[in-house]
C-alpha distance (Angstrom), angle and dihedral (degrees) to the residues before:
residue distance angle dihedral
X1 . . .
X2 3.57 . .
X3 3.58 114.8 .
X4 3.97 129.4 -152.6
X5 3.91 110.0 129.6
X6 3.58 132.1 2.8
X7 3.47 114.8 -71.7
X8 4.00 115.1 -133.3
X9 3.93 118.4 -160.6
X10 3.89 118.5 -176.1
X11 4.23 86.7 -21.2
X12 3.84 94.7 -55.2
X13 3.90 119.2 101.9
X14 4.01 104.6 -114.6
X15 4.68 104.4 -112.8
X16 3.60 95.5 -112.2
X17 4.45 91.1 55.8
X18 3.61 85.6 41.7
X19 4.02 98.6 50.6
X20 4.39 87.9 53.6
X21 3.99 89.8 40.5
X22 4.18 84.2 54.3
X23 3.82 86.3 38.3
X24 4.08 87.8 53.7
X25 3.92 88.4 45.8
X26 3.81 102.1 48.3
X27 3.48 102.5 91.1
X28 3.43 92.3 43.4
X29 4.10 100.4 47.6
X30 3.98 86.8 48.9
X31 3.95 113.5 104.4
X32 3.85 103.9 -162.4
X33 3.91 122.0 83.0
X34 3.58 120.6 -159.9
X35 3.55 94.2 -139.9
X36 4.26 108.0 147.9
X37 3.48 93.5 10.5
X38 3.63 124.2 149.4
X39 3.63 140.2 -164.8
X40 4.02 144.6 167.4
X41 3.61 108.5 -105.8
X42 4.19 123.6 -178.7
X43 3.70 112.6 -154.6
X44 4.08 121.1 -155.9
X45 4.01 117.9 -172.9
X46 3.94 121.7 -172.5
X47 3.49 116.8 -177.3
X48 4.42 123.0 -173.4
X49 3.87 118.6 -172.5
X50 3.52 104.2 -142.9
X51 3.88 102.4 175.1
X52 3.21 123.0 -7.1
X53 4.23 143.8 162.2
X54 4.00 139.3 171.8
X55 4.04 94.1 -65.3
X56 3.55 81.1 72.3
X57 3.53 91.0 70.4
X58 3.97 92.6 62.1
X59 3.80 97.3 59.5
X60 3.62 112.0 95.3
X61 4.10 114.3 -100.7
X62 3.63 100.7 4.9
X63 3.84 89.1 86.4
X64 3.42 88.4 105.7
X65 3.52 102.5 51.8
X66 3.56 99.9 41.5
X67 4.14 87.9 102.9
X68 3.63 138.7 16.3
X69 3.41 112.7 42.5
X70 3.74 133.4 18.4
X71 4.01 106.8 -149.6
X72 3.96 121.2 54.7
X73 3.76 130.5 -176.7
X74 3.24 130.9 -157.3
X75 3.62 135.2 -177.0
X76 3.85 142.7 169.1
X77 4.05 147.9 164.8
X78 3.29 132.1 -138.9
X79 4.04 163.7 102.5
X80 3.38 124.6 -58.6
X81 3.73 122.5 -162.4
X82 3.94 129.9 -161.2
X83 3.30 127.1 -150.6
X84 3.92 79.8 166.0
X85 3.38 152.7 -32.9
X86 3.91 84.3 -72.3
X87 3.56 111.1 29.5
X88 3.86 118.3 55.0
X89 3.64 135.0 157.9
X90 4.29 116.9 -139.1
X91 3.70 115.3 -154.9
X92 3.43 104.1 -169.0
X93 4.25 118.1 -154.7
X94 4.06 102.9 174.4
X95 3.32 118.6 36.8
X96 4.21 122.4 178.7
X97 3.81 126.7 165.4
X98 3.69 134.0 150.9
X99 3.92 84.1 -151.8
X100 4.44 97.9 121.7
X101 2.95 102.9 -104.4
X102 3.87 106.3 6.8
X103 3.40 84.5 -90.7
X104 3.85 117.5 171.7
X105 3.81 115.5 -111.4
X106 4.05 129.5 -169.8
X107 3.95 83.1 -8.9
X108 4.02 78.6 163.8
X109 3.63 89.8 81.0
X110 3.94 93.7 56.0
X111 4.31 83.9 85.7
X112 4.65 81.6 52.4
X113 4.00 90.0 61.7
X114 4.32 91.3 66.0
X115 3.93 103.7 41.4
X116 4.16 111.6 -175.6
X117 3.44 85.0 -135.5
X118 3.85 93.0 178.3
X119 4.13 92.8 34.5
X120 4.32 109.5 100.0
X121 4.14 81.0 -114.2
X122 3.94 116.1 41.5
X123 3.76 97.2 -163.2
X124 4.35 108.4 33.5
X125 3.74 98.9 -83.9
X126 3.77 105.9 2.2
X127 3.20 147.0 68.7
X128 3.77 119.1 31.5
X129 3.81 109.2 -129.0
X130 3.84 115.7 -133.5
X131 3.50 83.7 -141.6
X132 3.56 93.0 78.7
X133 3.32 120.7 80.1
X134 4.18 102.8 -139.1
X135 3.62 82.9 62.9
X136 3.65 97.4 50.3
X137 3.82 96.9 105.5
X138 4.03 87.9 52.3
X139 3.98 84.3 74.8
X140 4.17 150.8 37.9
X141 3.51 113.5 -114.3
X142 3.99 122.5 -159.1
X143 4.08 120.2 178.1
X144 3.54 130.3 -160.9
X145 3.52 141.1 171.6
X146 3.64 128.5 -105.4
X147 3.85 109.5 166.4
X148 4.05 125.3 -21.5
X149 4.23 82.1 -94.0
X150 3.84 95.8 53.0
X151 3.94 147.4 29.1
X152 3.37 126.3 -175.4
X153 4.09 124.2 -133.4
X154 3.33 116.2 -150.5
X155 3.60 114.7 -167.5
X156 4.02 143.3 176.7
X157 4.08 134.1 -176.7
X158 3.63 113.8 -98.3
X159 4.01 85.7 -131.3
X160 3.68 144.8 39.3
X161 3.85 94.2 -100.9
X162 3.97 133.5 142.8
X163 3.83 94.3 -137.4
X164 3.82 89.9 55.5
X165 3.45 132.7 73.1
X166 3.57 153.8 -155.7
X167 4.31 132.5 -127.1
X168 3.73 156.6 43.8
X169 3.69 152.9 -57.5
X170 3.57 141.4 -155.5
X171 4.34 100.7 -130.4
X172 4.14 120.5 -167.2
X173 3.91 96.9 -125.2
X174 4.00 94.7 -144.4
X175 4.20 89.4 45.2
X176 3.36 110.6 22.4
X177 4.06 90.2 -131.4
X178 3.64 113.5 152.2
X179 3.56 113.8 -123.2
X180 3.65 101.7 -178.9
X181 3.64 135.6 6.9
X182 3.65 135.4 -174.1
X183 3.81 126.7 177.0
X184 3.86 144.5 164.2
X185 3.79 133.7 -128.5
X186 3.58 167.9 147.3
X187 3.71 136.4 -139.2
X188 3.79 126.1 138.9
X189 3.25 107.3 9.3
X190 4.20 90.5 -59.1
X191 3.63 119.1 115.7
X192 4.26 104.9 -148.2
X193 3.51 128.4 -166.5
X194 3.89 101.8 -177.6
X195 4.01 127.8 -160.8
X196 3.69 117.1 -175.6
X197 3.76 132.3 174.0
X198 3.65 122.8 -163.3
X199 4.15 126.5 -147.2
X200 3.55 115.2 -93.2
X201 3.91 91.3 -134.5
X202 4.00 102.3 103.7
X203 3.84 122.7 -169.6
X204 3.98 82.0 36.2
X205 3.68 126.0 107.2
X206 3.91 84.9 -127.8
X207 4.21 80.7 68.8
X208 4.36 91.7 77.7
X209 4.42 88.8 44.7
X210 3.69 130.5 83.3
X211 3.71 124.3 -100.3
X212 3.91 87.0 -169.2
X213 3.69 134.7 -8.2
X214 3.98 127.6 -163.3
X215 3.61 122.9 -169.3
X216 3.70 118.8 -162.9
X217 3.85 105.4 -173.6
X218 3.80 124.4 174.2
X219 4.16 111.9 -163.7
X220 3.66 119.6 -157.5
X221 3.51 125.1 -175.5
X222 3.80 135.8 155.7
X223 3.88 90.6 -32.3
X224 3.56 99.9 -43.2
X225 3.93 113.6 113.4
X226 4.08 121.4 -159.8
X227 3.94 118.8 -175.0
X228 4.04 111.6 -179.0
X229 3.67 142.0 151.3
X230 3.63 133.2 -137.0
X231 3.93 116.9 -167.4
X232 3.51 125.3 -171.3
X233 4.04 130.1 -168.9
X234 3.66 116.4 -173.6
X235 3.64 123.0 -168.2
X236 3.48 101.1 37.9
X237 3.84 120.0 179.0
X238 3.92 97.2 -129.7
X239 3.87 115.3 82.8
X240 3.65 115.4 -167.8
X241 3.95 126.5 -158.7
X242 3.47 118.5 -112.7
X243 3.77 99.9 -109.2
X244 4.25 119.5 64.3
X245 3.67 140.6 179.0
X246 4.36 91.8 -120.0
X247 3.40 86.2 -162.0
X248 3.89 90.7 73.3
X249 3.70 101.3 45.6
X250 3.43 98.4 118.7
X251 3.92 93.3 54.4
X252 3.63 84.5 51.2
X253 3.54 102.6 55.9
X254 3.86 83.9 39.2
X255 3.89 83.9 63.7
X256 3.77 102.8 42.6
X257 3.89 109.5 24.3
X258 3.57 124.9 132.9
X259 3.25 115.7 -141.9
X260 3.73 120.0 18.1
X261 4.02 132.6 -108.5
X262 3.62 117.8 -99.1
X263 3.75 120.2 -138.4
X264 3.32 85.7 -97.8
X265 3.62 99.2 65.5
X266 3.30 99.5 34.5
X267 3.65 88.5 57.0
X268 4.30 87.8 61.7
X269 3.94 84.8 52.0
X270 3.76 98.0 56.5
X271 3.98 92.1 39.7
X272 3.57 91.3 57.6
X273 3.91 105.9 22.8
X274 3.46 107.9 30.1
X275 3.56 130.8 -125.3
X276 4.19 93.7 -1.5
X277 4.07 84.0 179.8
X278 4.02 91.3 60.4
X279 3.50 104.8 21.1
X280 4.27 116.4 70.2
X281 3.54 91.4 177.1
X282 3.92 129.8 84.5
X283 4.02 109.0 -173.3
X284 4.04 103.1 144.9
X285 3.50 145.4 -2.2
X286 3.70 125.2 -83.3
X287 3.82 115.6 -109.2
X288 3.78 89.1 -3.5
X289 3.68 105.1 -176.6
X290 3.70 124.8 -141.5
X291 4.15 95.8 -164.2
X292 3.59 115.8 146.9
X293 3.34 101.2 -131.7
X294 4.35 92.2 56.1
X295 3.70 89.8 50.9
X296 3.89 100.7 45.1
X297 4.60 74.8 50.8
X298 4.04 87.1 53.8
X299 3.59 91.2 45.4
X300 3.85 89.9 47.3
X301 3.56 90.1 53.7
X302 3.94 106.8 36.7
X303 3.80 83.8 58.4
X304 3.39 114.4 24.3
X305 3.80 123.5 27.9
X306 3.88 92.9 28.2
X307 3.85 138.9 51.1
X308 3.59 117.0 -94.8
X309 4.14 113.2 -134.5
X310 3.04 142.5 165.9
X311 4.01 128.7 166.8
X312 4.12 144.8 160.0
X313 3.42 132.6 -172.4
X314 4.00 88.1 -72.1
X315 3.62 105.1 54.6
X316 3.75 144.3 -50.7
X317 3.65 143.6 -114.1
X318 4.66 116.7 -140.9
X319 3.57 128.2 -178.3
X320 3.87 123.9 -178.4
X321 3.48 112.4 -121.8
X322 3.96 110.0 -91.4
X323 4.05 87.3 -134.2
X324 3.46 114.8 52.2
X325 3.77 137.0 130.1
X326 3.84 100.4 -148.5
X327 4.06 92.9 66.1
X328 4.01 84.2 72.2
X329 3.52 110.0 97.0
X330 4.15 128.0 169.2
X331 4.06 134.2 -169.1
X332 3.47 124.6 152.3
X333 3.54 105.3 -103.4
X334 3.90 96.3 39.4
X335 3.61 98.9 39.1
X336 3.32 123.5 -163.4
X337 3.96 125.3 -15.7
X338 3.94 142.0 164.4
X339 3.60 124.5 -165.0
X340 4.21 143.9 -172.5
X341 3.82 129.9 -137.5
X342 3.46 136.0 -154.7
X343 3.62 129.8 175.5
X344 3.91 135.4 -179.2
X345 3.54 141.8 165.3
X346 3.97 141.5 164.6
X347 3.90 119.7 -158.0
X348 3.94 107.8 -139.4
X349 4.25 89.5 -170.2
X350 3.74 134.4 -34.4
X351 4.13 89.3 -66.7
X352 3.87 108.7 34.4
X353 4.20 115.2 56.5
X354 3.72 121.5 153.9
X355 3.35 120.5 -151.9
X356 3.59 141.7 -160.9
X357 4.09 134.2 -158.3
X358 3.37 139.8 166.2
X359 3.81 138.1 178.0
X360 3.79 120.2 -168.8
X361 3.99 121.3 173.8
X362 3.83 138.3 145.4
X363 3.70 126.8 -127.3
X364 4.05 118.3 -138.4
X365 3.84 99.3 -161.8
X366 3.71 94.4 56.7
X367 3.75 94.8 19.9
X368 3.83 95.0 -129.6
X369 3.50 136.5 142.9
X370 3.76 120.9 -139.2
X371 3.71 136.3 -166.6
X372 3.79 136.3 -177.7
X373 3.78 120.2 -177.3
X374 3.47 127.1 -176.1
X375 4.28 140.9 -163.3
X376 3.54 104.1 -164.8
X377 4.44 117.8 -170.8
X378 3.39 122.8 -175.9
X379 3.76 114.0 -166.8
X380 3.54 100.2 151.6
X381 3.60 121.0 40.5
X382 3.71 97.1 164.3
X383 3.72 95.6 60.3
X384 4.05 88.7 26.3
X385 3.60 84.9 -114.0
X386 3.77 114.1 176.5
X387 4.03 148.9 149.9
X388 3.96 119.6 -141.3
X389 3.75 136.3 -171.8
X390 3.72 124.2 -161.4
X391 3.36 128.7 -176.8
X392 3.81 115.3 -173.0
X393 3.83 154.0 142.0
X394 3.12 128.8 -137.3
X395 3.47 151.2 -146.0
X396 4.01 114.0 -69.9
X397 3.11 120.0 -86.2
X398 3.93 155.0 -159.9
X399 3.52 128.0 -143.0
X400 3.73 123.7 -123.5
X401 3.77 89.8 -89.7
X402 3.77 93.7 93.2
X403 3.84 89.3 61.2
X404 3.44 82.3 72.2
X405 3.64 94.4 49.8
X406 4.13 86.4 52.1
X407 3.81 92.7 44.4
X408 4.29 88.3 94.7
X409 3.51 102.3 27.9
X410 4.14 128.5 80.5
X411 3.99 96.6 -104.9
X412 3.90 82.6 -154.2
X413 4.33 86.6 68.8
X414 3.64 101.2 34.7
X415 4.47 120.5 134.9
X416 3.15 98.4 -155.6
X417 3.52 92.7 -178.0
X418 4.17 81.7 59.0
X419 3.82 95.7 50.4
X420 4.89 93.6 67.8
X421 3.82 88.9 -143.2
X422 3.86 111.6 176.6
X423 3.74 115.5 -114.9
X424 3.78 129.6 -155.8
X425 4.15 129.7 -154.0
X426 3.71 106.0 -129.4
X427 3.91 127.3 -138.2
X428 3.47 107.3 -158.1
X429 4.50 123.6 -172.0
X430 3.74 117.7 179.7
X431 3.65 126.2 -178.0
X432 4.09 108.3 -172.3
X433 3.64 137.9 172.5
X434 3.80 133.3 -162.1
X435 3.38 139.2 -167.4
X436 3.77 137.8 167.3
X437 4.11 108.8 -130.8
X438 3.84 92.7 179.2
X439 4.04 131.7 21.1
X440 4.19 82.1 -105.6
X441 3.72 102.9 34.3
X442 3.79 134.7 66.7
X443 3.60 136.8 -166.2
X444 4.06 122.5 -146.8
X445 3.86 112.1 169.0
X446 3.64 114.2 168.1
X447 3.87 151.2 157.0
X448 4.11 126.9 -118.7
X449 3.53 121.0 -160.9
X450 4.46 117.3 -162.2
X451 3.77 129.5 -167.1
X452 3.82 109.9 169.5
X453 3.44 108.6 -177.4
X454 3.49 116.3 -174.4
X455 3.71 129.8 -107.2
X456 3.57 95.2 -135.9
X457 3.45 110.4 35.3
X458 4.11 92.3 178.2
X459 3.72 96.8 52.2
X460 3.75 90.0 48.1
X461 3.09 93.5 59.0
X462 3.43 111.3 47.6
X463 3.92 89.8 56.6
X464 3.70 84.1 61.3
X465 4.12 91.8 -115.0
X466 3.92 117.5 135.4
X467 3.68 118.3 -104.2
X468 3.59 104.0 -144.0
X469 3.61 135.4 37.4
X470 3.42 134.1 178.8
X471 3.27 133.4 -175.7
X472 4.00 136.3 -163.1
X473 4.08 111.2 -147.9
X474 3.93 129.6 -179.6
X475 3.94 108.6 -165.5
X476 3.51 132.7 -179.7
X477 4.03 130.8 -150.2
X478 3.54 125.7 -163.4
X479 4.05 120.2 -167.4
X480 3.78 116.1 -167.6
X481 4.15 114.7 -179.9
X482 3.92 110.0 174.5
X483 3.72 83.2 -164.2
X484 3.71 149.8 4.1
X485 4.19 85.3 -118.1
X486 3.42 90.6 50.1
X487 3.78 138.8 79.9
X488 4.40 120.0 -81.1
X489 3.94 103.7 -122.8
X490 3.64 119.3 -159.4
X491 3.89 143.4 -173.1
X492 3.61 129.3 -168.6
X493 3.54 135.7 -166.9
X494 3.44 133.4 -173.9
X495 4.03 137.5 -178.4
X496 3.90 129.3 -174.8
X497 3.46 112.7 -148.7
X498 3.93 118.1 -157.6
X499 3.79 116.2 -146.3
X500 3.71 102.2 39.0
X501 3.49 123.2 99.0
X502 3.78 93.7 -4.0
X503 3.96 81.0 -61.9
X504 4.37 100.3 159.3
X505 3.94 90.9 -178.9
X506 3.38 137.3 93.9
X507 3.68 122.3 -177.0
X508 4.13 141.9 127.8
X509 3.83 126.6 -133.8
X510 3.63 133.5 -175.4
X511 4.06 137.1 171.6
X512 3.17 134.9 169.0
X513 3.88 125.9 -154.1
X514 4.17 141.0 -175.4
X515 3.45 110.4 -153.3
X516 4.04 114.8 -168.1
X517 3.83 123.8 -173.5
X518 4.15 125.3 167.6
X519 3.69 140.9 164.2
X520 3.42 125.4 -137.1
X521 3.62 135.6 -174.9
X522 4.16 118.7 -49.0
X523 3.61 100.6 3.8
X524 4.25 99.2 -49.0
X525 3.61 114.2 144.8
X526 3.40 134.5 -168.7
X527 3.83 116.2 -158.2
X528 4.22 126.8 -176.3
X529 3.62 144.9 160.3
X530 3.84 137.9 171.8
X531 3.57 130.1 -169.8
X532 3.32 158.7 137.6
X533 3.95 151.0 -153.3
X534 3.84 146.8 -167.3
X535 3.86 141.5 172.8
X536 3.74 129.0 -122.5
X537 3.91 129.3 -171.5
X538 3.33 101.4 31.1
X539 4.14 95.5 176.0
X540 3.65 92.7 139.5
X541 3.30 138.9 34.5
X542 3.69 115.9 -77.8
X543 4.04 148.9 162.3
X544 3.41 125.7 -103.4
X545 3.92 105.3 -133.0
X546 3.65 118.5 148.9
X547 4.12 120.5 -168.3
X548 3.71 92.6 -142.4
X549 3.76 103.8 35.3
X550 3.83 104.6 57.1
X551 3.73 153.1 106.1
X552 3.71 127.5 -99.4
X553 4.18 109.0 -162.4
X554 4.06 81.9 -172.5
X555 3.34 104.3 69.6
X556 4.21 114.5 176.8
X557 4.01 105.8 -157.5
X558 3.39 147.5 -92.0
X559 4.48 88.7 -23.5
X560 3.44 93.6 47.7
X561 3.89 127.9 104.3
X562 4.21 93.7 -76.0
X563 3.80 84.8 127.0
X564 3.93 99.0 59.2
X565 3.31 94.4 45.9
X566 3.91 144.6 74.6
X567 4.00 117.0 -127.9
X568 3.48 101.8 -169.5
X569 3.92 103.0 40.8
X570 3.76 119.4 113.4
X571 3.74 106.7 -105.0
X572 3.62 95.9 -134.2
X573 3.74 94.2 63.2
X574 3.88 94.2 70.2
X575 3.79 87.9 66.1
X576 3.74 94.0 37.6
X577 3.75 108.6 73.3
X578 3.45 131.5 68.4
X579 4.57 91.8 -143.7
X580 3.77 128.9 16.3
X581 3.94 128.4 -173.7
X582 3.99 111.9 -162.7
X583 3.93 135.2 164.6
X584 3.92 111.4 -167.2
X585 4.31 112.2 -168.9
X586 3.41 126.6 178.7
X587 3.97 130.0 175.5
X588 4.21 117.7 -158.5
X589 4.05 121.7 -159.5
X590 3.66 130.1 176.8
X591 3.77 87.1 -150.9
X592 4.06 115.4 28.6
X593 4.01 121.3 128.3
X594 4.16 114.6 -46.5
X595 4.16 82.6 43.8
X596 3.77 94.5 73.2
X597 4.07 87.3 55.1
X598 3.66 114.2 121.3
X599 4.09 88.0 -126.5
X600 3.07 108.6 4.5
X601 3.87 92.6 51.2
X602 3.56 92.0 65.9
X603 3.55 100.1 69.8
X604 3.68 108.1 33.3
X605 3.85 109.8 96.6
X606 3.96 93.2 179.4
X607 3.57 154.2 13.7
X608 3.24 137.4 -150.4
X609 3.99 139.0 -160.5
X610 4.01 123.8 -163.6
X611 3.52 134.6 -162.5
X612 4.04 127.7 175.4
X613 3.30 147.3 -176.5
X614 3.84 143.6 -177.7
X615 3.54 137.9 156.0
X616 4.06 116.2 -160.0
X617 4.26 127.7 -173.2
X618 3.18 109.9 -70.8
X619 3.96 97.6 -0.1
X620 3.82 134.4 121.7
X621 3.64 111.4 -118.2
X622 3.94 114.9 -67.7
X623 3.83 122.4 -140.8
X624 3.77 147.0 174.0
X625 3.68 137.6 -164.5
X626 3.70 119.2 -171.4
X627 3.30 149.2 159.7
X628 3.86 136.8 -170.4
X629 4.04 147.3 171.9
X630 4.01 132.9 -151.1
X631 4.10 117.8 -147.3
X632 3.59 128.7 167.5
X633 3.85 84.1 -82.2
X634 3.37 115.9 39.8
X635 3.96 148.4 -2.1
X636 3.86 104.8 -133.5
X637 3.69 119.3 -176.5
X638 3.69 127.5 177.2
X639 3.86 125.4 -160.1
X640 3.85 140.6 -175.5
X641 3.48 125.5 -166.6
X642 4.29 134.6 -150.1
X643 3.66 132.9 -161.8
X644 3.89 111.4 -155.0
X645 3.57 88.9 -21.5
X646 3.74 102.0 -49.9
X647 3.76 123.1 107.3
X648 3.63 121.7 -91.9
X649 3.44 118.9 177.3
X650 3.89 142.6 -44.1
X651 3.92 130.7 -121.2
X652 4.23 151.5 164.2
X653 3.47 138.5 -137.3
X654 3.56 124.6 -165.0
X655 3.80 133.0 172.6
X656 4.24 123.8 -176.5
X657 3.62 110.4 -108.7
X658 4.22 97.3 172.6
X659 3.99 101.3 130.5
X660 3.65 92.0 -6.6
X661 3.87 97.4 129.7
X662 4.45 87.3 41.6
């Protein structure tokens, strides 16, 4: 039968309604948690190249594969460690792949081998589970009965959409514990066919893990065609100490694998190994090759077309690939930019990790290049205590003069382009500290250093004006949250201070802001904040530059800060008035309008909805409408703006999401 709300007959709830409502209560009736839980897991990877051309050379980590051979293998041993269902740590202790180099391939399907079957999302973000019951009117339900211990659900997504998909499970009729699942899909460009077995033990937190786990992905991409399959056993008898001879790995896993090879596999092994059945030993590569021409293609791809990383148990070291299509991204009043990544940290115990990130970029419109690096400390993660140093520049700049040049003129008319103000590139060094004092109320004193140097240093100076400033400012931020439901309010204050540091400015700022995020059922979000900020003591000449009223030229996708900020709003107005007022609101859904397309529906994975605000000295009221959609592809936004009511002017934003989340 067709299932889409519990049947009642003559008061009672008919077996088959009542063996998915116990299904959809399972997770929640159990007790245990599986948090710090740890288990051996062995790990086998086969990967067959089907079809394949030169594109295949762009997609990150199948560099490496992209000639030679067609079939891989790839196996390892291990420990895995839960913190939960959705955050575990792998510590891998046998490692053998005839991948050159070792390289890792499709690592994006590591996050497939753990599905959260019960959790409204089975993988993160994506994918809502059927198994859930918020998403329960997202699919068609139909129960039969296999044995008087067992019935089997069958299910299917009410619409053609990549966050839905299609399959069955194997219920306990008294429990509603699943005891086997299979199910079909498609999101990011990966084709899934997943088969998962759960441990008998019920009433046990090993009940909601894996037992084993096969992934059968097919890739397709511009002509080329990947099939592979990941398998995953957890709980494996064999526990290993933490330091090996690598050398013998493959006698290891010889010893203490699973499930055996098929002639298949073991066929890949002796191409590329040798003998594997005399041999224990795996040193080098057969018929490695030392030609110029393949190593100057390694080097290309170590460095350029791939991320570079490297990690141990302590830390880790990631940079973005240099080439790479999704760091584009467009709007209208940013124009086109591309940016670079890198991220590090090292973990000196469980409560002191430093951390290091940097993002470096160049903007065409304006033909700038920007960089923000950042030394991140934790040493207190119960009271979120940490210490942070940013160095910085900006985006250029004018100084307060041209509020002077606005004072006469209706702000709502003004060419700026008309009006040959002088702009200055900003260097910007922050040292902060924060600290939570209460459970509701945080602490963030910290010190701002300015130099503004300007652009033109020649046409500065003949008008007489300086051509540097610099200013030295202490600030103080105060977060209050009455609860964790409940918005984050914050007040900021800062004070230039003329004499220090070379600092010849002397002004005071202060904004205030309410920032409110929450989750809803399957994936909806709803995202707000309202705010506002002025400056007092203007003796001196100064810059107006407001921390939450300003314009980032580096945008990172579809999760970055679109929601805070204003697309269509000429950049010089965040630096040309002395007070703003703003509320930004957004509202995310997996499944919203374009979704329930025939083809077009199948490749969204959300939606989004904009609304904001602002109101500037002298100005009519600004708004924007907008509304925007991620796919494998792309992130496409559209906007229209309205002064006092009366249309302005229309816009997009897009940013390259293609192998963004790989």
């Amino acid at each position: 039968m067709l299932y889409s709300m519990p049947n009642i007959v003559f008061g009672e709830q008919r077996s088959d309604s009542l063996v998915l409502e116990r299904m959809f209560c399972y997770r929640r009736n159990l007790s245990c948690e599986i948090t710090d839980t740890t288990s051996n897991v062995y790990l086998k990877f086969d990967i067959n190249t089907n079809k394949r051309n030169f594109t295949m050379m762009c997609v990150p980590s199948l560099f490496h594969i992209a000639h030679g051979d067609r079939k891989y293998i790839t196996e390892s041993y291990g420990k895995i460690k839960f913190r939960n269902i959705q955050d575990y740590e792998f510590k891998r202790q046998i490692f053998v792949s005839t991948v050159p180099h070792s390289s890792s391939t499709f690592s994006t399907l590591r996050e497939y081998l753990v599905p959260n079957i019960y959790g409204v999302a089975m993988f993160k973000e994506h994918i809502l589970s059927p198994f859930n019951s918020n998403n329960r009117i997202y699919y068609r339900y139909t129960i039969n009965e296999v044995s008087a211990e067992n019935h089997l659900i069958t299910f299917k997504p009410r619409s053609n959409n990549t966050q839905l998909i299609k399959g069955f499970a194997l219920v306990q009729t008294l429990t509603g514990r699943i005891v086997f699942t299979r199910f079909q899909g498609e999101y990011d460009l990966m084709h899934f066919d997943i088969s998962t077995e759960f441990d008998e033990m019920c009433n046990d937190k090993f009940a909601i893990l894996p037992k084993k786990c096969t992934v059968k992905n097919t890739f397709k991409f511009l002509g080329n065609n990947i099939s592979s399959t990941y398998t995953a056993i957890y709980n494996c008898d064999q526990t290993l100490p933490d330091s090996l001879d690598r050398s013998t790995d493959m006698k290891l896993l010889r010893n203490i694998r699973p499930i055996p090879l098929d002639s298949t596999e073991t066929a890949i092994y002796h191409k590329f190994f040798g003998n594997i059945v005399e041999n224990d030993t795996v040193e080098t590569e057969k018929n490695k090759k030392s030609n110029i021409g393949k190593i100057a293609w390694n080097i290309l791809e170590d460095n350029m077309l791939s991320s570079i990383r490297a990690e141990n148990e302590n830390g880790y070291l990631r940079l973005s690939p240099i080439i790479n299509p999704q760091y584009f991204s467009y709007s209208n009043s940013r124009g086109l930019s591309y940016k670079l990544t890198l991220g590090a940290q090292y973990k000196f115990n469980e409560k002191r990790i430093l951390k290091f990130n940097s993002r470096i970029g160049y903007n065409f419109k304006i033909e700038q290049f920007y960089f923000n690096h950042t030394l991140h400390f934790d040493f207190n993660p119960k009271r979120n205590g940490w210490l942070e140093l940013q160095v910085a520049n900006g985006n250029r700049i004018t100084n307060s003069s041209v509020l002077d040049i606005l004072q006469e003129q209706h702000r709502d008319t003004v060419d700026f382009s008309k009006l040959g103000l002088h702009y200055f590139n900003d260097n910007r060094y922050q040292l902060t500290c924060n600290i939570a004092i209460t459970d509701q109320i945080e602490v963030m004193p910290s010190i701002v250093f300015h130099h503004r140097k300007a652009v033109n240093d020649e046409a500065m100076a003949n008008t007489g004006q300086p051509t540097s400033y610099k200013g030295f400012a202490p600030s103080l931020c105060l977060k209050y949250q009455p609860h964790v439901s409940w918005p984050v309010f914050s007040v900021n204050y800062e004070r230039c201070i003329d004499g220090i540091l070379g600092s010849n400015m002397e002004y005071e700022r202060w904004e205030m802001d309410a920032s409110y995020r929450r989750r809803y059922s399957s994936l909806k979000r709803f995202n707000a904040r309202i705010g506002g900020g002025f400056y007092t003591n203007k003796s001196t000449t100064y810059f107006v530059d407001y921390i939450n009223f300003h314009e980032d030229y580096l945008p990172g996708g579809w999760d970055d800060d679109w929601t805070g900020e204003f697309q269509l709003l000429n950049s010089q107005w965040y630096n040309a008035s002395n007070y703003y007022i703003r509320t930004n609101v957004s509202y995310d859904s997996p499944l919203l309008f374009m979704t329930r397309l025939p083809i077009a529906g199948r490749i969204i994975e959300a939606e989004r909805l904009y609304f904001s605000f602002v109101q500037l000295e002298k100005t009519r009221p600004y708004f924007e409408l907008g509304y925007g959609f991620t796919t494998r592809y792309i992130s496409l936004a559209f906007f229209s703006s309205f002064l006092n009511g009366t249309f302005n002017e229309i816009g997009t934003k897009f940013t390259f999401e293609l192998f963004r989340k790989w």
